[in-house]
Each structure stands twice: as C-alpha cells, then as structure tokens.
N, CA, C and O atoms as a GROMACS GRO file, in nm:
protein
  488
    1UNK      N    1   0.084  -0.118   0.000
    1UNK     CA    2   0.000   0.000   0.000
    1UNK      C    3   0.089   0.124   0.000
    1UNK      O    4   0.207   0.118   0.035
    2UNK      N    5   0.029   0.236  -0.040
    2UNK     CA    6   0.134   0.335  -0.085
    2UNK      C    7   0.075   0.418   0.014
    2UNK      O    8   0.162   0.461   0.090
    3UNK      N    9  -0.027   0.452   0.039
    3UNK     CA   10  -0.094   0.572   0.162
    3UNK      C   11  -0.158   0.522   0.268
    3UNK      O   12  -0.175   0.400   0.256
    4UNK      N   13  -0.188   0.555   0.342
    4UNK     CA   14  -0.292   0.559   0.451
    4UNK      C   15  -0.428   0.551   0.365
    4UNK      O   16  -0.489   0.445   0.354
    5UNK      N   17  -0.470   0.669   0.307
    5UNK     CA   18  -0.584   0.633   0.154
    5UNK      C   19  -0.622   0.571   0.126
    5UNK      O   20  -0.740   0.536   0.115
    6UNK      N   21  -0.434   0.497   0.081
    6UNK     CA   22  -0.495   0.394  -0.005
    6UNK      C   23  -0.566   0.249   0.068
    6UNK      O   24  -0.672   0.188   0.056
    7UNK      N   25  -0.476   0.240   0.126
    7UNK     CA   26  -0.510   0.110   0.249
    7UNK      C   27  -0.696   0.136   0.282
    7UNK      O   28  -0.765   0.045   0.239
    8UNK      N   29  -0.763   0.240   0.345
    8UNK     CA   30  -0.867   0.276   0.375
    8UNK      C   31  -0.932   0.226   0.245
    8UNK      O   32  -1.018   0.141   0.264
    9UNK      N   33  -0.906   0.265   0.099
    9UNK     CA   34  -0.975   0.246   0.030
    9UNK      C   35  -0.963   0.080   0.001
    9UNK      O   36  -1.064   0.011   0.014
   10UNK      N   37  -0.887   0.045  -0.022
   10UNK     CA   38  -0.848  -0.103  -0.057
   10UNK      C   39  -0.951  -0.202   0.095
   10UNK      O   40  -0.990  -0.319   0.098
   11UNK      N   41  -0.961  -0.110   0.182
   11UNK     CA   42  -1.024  -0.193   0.277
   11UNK      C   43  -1.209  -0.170   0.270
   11UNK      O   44  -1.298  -0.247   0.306
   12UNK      N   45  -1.217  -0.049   0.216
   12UNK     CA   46  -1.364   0.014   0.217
   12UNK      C   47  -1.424  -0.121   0.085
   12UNK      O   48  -1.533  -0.178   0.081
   13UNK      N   49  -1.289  -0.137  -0.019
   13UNK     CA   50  -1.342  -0.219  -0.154
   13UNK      C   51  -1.398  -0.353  -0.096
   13UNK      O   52  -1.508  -0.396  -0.131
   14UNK      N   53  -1.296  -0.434   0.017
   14UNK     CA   54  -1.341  -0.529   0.061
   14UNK      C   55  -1.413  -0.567   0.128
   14UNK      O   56  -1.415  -0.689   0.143
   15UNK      N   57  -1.526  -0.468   0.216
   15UNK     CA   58  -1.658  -0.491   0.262
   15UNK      C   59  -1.741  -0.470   0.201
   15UNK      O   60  -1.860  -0.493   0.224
   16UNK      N   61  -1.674  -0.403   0.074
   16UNK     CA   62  -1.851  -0.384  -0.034
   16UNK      C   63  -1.869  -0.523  -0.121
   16UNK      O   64  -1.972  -0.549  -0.183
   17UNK      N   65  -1.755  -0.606  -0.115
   17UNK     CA   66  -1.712  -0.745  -0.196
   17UNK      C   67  -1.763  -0.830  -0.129
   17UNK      O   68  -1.848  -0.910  -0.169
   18UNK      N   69  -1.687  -0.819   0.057
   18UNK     CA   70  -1.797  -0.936   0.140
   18UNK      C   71  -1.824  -0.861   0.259
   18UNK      O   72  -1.727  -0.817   0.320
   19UNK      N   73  -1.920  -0.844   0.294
   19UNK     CA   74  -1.993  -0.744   0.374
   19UNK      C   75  -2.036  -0.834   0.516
   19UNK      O   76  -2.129  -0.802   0.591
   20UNK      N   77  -1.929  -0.980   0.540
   20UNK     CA   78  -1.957  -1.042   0.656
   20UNK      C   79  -1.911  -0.948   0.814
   20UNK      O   80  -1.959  -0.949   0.927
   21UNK      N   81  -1.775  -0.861   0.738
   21UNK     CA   82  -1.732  -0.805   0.849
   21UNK      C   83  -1.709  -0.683   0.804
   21UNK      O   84  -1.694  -0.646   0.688
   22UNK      N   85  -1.706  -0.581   0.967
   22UNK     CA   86  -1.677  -0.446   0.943
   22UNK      C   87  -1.553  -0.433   0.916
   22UNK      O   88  -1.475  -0.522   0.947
   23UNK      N   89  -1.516  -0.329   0.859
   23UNK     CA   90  -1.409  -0.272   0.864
   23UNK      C   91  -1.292  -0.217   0.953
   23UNK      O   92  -1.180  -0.178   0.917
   24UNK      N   93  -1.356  -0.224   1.103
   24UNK     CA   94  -1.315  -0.214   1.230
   24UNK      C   95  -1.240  -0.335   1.239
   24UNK      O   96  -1.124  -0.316   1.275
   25UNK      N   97  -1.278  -0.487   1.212
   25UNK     CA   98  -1.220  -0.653   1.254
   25UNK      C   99  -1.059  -0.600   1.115
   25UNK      O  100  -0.943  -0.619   1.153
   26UNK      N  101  -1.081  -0.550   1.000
   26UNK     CA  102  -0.969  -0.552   0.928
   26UNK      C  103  -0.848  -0.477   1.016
   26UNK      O  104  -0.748  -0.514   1.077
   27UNK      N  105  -0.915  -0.349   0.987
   27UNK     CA  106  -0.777  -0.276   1.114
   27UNK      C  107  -0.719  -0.274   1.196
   27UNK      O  108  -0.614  -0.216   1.226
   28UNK      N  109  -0.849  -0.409   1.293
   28UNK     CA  110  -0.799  -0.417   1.403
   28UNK      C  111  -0.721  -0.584   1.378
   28UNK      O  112  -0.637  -0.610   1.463
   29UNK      N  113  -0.739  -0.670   1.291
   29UNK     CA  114  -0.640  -0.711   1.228
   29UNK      C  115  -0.497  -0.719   1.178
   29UNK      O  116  -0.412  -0.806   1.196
   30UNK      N  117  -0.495  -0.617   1.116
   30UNK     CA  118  -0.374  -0.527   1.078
   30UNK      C  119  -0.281  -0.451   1.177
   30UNK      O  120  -0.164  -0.414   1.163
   31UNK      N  121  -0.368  -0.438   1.282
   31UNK     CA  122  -0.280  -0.352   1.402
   31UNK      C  123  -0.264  -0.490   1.484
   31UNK      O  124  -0.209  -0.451   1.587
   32UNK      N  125  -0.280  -0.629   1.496
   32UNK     CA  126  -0.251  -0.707   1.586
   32UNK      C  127  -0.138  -0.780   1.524
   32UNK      O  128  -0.047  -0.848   1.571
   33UNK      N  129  -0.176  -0.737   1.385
   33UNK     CA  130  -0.036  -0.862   1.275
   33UNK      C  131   0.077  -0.764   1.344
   33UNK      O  132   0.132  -0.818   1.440
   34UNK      N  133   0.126  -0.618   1.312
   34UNK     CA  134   0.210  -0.535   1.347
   34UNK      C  135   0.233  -0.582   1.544
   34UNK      O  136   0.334  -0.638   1.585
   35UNK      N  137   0.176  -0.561   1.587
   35UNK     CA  138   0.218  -0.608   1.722
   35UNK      C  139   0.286  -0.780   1.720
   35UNK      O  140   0.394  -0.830   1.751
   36UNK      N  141   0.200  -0.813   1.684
   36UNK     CA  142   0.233  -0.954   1.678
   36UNK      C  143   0.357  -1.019   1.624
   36UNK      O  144   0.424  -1.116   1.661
   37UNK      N  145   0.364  -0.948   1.538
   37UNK     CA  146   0.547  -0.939   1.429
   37UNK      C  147   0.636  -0.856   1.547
   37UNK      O  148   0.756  -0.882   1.555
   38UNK      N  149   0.596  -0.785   1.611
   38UNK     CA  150   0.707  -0.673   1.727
   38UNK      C  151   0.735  -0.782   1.796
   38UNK      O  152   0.843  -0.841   1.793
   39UNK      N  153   0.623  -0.818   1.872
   39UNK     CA  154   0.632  -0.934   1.983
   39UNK      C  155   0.737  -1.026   1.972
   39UNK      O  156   0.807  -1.033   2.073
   40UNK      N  157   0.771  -1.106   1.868
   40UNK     CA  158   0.822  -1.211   1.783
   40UNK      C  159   0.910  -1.165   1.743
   40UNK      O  160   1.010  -1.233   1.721
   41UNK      N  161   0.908  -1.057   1.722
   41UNK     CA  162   1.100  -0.957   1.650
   41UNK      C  163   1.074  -1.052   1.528
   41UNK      O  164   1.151  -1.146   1.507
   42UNK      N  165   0.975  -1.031   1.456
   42UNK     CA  166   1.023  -1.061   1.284
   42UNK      C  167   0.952  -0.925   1.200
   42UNK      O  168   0.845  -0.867   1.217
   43UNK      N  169   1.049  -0.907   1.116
   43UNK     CA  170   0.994  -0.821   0.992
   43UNK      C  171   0.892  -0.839   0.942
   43UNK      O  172   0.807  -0.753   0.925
   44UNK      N  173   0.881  -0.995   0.900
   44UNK     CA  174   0.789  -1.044   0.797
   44UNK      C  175   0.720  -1.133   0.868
   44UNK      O  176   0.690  -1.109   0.984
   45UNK      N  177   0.675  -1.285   0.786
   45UNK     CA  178   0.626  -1.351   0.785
   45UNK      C  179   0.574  -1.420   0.960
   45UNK      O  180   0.661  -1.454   1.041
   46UNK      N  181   0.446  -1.428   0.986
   46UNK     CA  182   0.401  -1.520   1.089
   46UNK      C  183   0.279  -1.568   1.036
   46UNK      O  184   0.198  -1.510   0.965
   47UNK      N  185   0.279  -1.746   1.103
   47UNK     CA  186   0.180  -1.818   1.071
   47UNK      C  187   0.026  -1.732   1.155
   47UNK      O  188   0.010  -1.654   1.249
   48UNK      N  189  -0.061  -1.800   1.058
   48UNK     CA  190  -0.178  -1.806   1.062
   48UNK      C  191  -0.234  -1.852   1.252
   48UNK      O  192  -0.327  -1.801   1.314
   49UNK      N  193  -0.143  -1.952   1.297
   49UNK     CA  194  -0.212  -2.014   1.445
   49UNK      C  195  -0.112  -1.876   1.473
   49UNK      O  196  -0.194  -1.785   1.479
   50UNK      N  197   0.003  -1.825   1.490
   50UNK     CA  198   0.066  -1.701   1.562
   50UNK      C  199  -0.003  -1.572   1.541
   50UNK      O  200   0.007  -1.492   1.634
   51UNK      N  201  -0.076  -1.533   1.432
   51UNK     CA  202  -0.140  -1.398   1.466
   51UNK      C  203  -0.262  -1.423   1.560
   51UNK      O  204  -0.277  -1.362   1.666
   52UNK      N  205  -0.364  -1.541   1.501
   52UNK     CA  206  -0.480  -1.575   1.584
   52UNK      C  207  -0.456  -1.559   1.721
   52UNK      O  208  -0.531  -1.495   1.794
   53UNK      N  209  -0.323  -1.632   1.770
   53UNK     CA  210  -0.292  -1.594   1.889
   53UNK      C  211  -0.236  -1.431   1.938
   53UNK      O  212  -0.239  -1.392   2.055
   54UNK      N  213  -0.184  -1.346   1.817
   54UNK     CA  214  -0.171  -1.233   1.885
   54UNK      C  215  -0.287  -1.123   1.876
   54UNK      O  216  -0.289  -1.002   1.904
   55UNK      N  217  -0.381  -1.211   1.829
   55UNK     CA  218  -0.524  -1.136   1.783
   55UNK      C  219  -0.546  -1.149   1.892
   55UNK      O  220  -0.575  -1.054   1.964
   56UNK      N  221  -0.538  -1.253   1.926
   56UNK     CA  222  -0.638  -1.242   2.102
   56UNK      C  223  -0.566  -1.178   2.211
   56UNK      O  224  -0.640  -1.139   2.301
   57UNK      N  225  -0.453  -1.159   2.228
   57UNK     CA  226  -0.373  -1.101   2.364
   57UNK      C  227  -0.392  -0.977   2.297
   57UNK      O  228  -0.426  -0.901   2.387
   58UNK      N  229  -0.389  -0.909   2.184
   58UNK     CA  230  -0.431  -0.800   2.211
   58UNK      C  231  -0.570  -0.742   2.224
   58UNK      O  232  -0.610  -0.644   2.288
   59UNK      N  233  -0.634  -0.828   2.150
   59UNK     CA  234  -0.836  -0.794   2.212
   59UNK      C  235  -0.809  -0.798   2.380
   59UNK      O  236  -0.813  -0.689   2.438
   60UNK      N  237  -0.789  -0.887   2.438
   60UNK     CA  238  -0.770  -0.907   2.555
   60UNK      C  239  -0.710  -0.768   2.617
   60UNK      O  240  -0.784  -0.730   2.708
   61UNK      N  241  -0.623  -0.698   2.602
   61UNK     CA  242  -0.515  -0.595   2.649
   61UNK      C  243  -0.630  -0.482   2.613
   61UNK      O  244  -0.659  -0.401   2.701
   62UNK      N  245  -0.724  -0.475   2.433
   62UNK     CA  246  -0.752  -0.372   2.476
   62UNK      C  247  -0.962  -0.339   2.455
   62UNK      O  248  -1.036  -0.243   2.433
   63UNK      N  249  -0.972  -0.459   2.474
   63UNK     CA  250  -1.101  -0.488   2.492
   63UNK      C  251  -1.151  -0.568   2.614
   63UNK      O  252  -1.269  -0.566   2.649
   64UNK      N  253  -1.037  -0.649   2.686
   64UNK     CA  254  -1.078  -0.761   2.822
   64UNK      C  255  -1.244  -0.866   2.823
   64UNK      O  256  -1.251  -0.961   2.745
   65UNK      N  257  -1.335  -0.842   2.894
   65UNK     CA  258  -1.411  -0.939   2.871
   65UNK      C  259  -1.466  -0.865   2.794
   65UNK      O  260  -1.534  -0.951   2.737
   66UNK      N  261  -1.500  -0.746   2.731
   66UNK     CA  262  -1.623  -0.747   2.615
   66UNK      C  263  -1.548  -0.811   2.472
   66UNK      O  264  -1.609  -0.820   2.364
   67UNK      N  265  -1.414  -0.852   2.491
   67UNK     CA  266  -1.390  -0.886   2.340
   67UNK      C  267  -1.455  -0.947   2.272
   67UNK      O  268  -1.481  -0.893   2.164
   68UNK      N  269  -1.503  -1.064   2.291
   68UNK     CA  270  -1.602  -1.121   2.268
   68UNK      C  271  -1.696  -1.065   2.174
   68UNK      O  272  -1.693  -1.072   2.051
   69UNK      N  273  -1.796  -0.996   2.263
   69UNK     CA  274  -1.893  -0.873   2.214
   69UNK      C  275  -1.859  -0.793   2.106
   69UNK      O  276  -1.940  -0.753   2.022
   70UNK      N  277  -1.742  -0.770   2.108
   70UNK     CA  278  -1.670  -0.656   1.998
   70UNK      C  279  -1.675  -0.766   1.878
   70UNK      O  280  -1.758  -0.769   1.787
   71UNK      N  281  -1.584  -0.842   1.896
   71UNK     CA  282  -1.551  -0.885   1.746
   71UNK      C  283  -1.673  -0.953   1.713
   71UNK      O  284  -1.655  -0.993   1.598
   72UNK      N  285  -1.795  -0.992   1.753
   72UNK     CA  286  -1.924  -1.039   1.737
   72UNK      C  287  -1.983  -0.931   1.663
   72UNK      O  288  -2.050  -0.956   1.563
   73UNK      N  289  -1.966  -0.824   1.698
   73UNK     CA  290  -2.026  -0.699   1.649
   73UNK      C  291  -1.960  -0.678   1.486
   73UNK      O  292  -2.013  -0.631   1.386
   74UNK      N  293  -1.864  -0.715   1.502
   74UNK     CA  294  -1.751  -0.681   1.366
   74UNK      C  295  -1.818  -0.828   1.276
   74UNK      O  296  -1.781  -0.850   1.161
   75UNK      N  297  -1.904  -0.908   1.338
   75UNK     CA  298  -1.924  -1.036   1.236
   75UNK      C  299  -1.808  -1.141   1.245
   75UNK      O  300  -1.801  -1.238   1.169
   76UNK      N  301  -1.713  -1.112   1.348
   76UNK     CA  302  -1.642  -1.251   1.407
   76UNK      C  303  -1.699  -1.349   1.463
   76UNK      O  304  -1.739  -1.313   1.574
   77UNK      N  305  -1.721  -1.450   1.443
   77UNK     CA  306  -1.754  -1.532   1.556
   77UNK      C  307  -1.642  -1.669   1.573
   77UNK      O  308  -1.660  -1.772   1.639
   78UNK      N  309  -1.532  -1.631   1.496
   78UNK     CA  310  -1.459  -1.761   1.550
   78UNK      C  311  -1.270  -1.744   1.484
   78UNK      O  312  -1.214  -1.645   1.436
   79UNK      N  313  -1.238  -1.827   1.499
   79UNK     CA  314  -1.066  -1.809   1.443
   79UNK      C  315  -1.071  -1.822   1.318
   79UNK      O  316  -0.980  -1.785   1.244
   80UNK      N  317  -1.183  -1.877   1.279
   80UNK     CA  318  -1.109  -1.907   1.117
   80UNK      C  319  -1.198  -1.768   1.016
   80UNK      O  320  -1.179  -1.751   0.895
   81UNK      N  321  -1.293  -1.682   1.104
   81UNK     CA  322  -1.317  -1.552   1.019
   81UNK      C  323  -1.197  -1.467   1.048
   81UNK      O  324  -1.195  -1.352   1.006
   82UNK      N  325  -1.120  -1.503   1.100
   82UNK     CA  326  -0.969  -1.416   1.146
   82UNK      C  327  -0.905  -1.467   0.949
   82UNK      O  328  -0.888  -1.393   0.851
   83UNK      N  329  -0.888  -1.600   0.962
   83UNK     CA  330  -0.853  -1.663   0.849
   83UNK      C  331  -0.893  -1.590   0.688
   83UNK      O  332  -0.811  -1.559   0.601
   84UNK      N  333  -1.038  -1.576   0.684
   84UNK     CA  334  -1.146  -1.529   0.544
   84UNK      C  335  -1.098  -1.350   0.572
   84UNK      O  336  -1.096  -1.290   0.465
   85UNK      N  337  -1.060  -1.257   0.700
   85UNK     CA  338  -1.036  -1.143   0.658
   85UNK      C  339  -0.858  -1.139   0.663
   85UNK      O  340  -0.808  -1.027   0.661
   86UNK      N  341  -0.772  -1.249   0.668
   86UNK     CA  342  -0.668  -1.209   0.606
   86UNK      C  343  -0.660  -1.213   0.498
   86UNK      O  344  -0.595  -1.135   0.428
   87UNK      N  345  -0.757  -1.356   0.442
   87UNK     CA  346  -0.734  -1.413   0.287
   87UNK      C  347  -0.791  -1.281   0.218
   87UNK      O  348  -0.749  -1.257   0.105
   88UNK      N  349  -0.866  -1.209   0.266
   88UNK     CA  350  -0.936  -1.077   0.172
   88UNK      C  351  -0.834  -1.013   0.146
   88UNK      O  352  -0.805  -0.999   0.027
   89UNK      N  353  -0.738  -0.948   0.261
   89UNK     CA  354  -0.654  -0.872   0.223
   89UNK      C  355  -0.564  -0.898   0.151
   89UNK      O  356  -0.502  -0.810   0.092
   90UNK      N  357  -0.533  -1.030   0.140
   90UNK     CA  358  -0.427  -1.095   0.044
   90UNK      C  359  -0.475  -1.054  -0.048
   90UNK      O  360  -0.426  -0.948  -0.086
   91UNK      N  361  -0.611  -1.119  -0.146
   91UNK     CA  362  -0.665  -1.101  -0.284
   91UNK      C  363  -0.679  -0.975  -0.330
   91UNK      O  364  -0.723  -0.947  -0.442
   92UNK      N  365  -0.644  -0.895  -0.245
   92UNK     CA  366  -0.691  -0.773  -0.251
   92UNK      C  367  -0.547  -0.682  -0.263
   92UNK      O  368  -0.545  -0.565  -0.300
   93UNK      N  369  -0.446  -0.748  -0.229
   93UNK     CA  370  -0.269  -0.731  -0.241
   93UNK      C  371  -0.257  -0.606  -0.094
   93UNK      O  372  -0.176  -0.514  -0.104
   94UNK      N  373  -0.318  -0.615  -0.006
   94UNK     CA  374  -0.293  -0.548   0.105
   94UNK      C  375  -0.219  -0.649   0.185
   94UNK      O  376  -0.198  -0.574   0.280
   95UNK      N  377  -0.157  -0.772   0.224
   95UNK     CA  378  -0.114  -0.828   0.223
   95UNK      C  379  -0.060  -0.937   0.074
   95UNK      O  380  -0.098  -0.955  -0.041
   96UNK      N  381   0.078  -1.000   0.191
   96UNK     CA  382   0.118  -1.106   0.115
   96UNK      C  383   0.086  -1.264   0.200
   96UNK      O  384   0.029  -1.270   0.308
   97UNK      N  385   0.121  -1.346   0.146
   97UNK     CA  386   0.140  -1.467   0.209
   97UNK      C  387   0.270  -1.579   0.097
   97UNK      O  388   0.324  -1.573  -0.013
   98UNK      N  389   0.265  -1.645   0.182
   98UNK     CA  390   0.399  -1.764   0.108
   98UNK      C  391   0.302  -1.922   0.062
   98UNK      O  392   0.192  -1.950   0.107
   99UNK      N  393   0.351  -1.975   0.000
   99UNK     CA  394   0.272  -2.117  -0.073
   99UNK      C  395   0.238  -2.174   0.012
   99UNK      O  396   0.134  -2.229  -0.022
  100UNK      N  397   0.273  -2.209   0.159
  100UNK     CA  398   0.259  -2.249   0.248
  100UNK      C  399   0.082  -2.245   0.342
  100UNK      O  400   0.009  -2.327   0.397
  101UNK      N  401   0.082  -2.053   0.304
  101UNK     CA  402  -0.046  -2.019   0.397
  101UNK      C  403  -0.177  -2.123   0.362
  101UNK      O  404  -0.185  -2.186   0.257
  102UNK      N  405  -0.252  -2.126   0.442
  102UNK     CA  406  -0.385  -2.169   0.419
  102UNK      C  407  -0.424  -2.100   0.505
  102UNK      O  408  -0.365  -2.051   0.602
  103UNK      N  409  -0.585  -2.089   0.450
  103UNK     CA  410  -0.674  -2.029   0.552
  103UNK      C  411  -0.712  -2.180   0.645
  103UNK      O  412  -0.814  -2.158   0.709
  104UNK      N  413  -0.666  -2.305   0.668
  104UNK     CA  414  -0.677  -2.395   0.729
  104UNK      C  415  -0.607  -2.358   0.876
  104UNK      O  416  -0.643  -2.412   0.981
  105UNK      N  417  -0.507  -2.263   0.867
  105UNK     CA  418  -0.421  -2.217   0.949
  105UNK      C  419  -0.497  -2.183   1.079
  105UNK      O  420  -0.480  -2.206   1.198
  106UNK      N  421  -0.578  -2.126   1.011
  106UNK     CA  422  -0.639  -2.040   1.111
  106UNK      C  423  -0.809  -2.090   1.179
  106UNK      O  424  -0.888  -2.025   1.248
  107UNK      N  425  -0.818  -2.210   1.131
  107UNK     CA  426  -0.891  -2.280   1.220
  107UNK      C  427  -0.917  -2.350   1.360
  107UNK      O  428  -0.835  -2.442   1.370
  108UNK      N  429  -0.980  -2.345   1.447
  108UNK     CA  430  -1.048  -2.360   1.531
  108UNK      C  431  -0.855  -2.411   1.636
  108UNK      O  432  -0.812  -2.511   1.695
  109UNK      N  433  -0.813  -2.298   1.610
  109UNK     CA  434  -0.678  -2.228   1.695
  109UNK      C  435  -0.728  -2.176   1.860
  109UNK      O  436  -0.654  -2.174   1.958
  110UNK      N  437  -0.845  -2.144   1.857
  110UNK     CA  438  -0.894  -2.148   1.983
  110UNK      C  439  -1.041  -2.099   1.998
  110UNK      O  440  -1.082  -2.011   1.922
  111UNK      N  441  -1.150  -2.170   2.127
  111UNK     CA  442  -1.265  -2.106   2.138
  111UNK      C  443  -1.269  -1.984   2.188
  111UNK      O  444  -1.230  -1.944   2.297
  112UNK      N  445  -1.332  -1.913   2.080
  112UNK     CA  446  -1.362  -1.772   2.178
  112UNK      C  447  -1.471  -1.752   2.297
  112UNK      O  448  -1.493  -1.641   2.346
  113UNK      N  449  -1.533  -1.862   2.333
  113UNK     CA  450  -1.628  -1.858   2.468
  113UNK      C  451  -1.550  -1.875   2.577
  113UNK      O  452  -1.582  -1.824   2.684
  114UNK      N  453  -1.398  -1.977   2.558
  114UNK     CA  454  -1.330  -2.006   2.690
  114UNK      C  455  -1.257  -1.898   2.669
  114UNK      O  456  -1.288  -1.813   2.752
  115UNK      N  457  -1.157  -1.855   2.580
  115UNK     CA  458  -1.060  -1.768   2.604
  115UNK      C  459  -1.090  -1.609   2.664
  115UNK      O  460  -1.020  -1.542   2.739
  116UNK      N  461  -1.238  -1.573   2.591
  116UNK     CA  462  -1.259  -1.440   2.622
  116UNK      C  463  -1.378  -1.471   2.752
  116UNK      O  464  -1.389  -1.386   2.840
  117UNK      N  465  -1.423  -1.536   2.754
  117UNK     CA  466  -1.480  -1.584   2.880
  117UNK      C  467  -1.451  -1.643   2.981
  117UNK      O  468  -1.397  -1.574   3.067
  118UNK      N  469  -1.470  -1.775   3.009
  118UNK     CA  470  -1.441  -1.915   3.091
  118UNK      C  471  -1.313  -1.877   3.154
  118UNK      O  472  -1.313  -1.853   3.275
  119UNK      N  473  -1.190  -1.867   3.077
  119UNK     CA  474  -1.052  -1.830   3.123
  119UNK      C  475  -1.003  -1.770   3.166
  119UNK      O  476  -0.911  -1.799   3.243
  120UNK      N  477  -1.058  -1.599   3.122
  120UNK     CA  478  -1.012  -1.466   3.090
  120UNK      C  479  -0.945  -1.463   3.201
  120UNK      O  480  -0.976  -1.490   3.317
  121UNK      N  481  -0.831  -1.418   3.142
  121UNK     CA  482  -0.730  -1.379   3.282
  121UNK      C  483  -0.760  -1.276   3.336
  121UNK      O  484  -0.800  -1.188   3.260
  122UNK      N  485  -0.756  -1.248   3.464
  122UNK     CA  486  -0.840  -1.127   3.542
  122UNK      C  487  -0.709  -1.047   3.558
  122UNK      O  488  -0.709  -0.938   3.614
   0.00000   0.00000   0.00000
C-alpha cells in the first residue's frame, strides 16, 4: 500500500465485496499482525495459528471481557473468520502470504467462549 488512503480504500473495496465483516475486525487485524510481528521480533512472515494468537492477547489488552462482544459486532464469531479477513486482504494485495499459507491455518486455533470468557485472565 502506498498511503494511509490507499489502504482505507483497498479496505472500504473489501466490505462492499464481502460485507460479513466491518471494517473495524480488518484494522484491528492489521494492528494485531504489526504487534504480533514486534512481539516475535520478525519483519515479515508469521503463521496463521501465531497472529490468531496475537489477535487475542491484544483484544484481551484492549477490549478484556467485552472482546467477545466486539468482534461479534464486527461479524467474528470464530478463528477461522480471522482466516477469510486475512485471505481478503491478500486477494486484494494489502497483504502477502507464502505457498505455504492456508486459511486452514487459522482454524479452530482457539474457542472464543473459553478464552474471552471461561478463562479470561483477570
């Protein structure tokens, strides 16, 4: 992506394409891959089960128990719609991925009733 713009627009294209999720679950996507790559000290590349997991420590950090609620609201209801809004951004060349990725990756990596519920670390 070349702007801020552009990214906004490239993301506005992909809810008018699939309109399962807001535009809020992409960004807030995009801002957990960037943490999640800090966390890990890599430039590039992390699997599909490693963002899912840094998707959630940061909902957790900055949503706690309503995360849940939030990404429900955004049309999440599980790990592998984490999966269908990376694959968007891929097709969409806002991301990359390697031959390797699947959106299989990012399946049922964890329940969101225990983690943001049942578990939640207090």
């Amino acid at each position: 992506m070349k702007s801020k713009e552009d990214l906004i627009s490239a993301l506005n294209r992909i809810c008018q394409k699939d309109s399962r999720y807001k535009i809020d679950a992409y960004s807030f996507v995009l801002a957990a891959l960037n943490i999640t790559m800090a966390a890990l000290n890599r430039d590039g590349h992390v699997s599909g089960q490693e963002l899912a997991h840094g998707i959630k420590d940061f909902a957790i950090r900055e949503y706690g128990r309503m995360a849940r609620a939030v990404f429900e609201h955004w049309g999440v209801k599980t790990t592998e719609d984490f999966g269908h809004i990376v694959f968007n951004m891929v097709e969409s060349g806002v991301l990359g991925k390697t031959e390797s990725d699947s959106i299989d990756d990012f399946k049922e990596v964890f329940d969101f009733k225990k983690e943001f519920e049942d578990e939640y670390p207090f």
